[in-house]
C-alpha positions as MATLAB code, in Angstrom:
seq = 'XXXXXXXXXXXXXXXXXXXXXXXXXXXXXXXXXXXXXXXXXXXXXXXXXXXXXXXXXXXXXXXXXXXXX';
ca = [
       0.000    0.000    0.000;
       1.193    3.492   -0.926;
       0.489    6.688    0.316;
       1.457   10.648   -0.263;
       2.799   11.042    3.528;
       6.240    9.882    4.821;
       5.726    7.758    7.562;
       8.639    5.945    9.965;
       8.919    2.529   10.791;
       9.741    2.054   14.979;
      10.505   -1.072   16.794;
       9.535   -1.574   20.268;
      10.125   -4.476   22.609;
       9.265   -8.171   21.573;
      10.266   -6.598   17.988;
       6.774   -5.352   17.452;
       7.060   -2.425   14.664;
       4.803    0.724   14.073;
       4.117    3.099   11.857;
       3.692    6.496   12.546;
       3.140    9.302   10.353;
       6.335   11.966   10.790;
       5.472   14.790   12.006;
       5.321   18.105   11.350;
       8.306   20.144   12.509;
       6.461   23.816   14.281;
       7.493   26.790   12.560;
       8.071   30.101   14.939;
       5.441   32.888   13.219;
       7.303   36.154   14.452;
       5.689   38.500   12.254;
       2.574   39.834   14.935;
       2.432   43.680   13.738;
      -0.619   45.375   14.088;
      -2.543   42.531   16.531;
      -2.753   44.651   19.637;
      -4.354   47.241   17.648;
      -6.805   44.714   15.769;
      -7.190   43.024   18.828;
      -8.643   46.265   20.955;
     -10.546   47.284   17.559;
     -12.478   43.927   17.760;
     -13.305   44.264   21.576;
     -14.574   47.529   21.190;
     -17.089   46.376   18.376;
     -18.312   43.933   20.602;
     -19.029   46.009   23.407;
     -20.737   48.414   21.356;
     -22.862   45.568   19.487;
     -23.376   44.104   23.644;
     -24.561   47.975   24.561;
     -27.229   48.326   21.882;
     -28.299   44.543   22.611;
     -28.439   45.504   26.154;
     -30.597   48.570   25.507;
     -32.473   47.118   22.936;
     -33.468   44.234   25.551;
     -34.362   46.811   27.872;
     -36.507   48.929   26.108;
     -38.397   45.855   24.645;
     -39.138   44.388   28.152;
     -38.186   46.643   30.361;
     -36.088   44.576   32.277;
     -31.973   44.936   32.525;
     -31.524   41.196   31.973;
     -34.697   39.448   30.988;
     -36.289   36.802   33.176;
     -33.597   37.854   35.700;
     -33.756   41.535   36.700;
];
């Protein structure tokens, strides 16, 4: 049988043999400009999009938190 992967025959004890798949070696990513930025952009949408659900919830029920408050 033949595949497209590299795999890598192992012996253990009792001369039992294995195959595993080889794995992939990580690769460092060091190139992170601009995250903190898009990172505090993307909270901030969400807590505006949380605010206008919140008053949205309570102007339709009149409640802070419906069915608790």
């Amino acid at each position: 049988m033949t595949s497209s992967t590299e795999t890598q025959i192992t012996t253990e004890s009792g001369n039992r043999q294995n195959i595993f798949p080889v794995e992939a070696q990580p690769q460092l990513v060091e190139n992170y400009d601009g995250y903190g930025e898009d990172a505090e952009k993307a909270n901030g949408r969400w807590a505006m999009i949380g605010f206008v659900a919140l008053l949205g919830a309570y102007m339709t029920t009149g409640q802070i938190i419906p069915g608790i408050f």
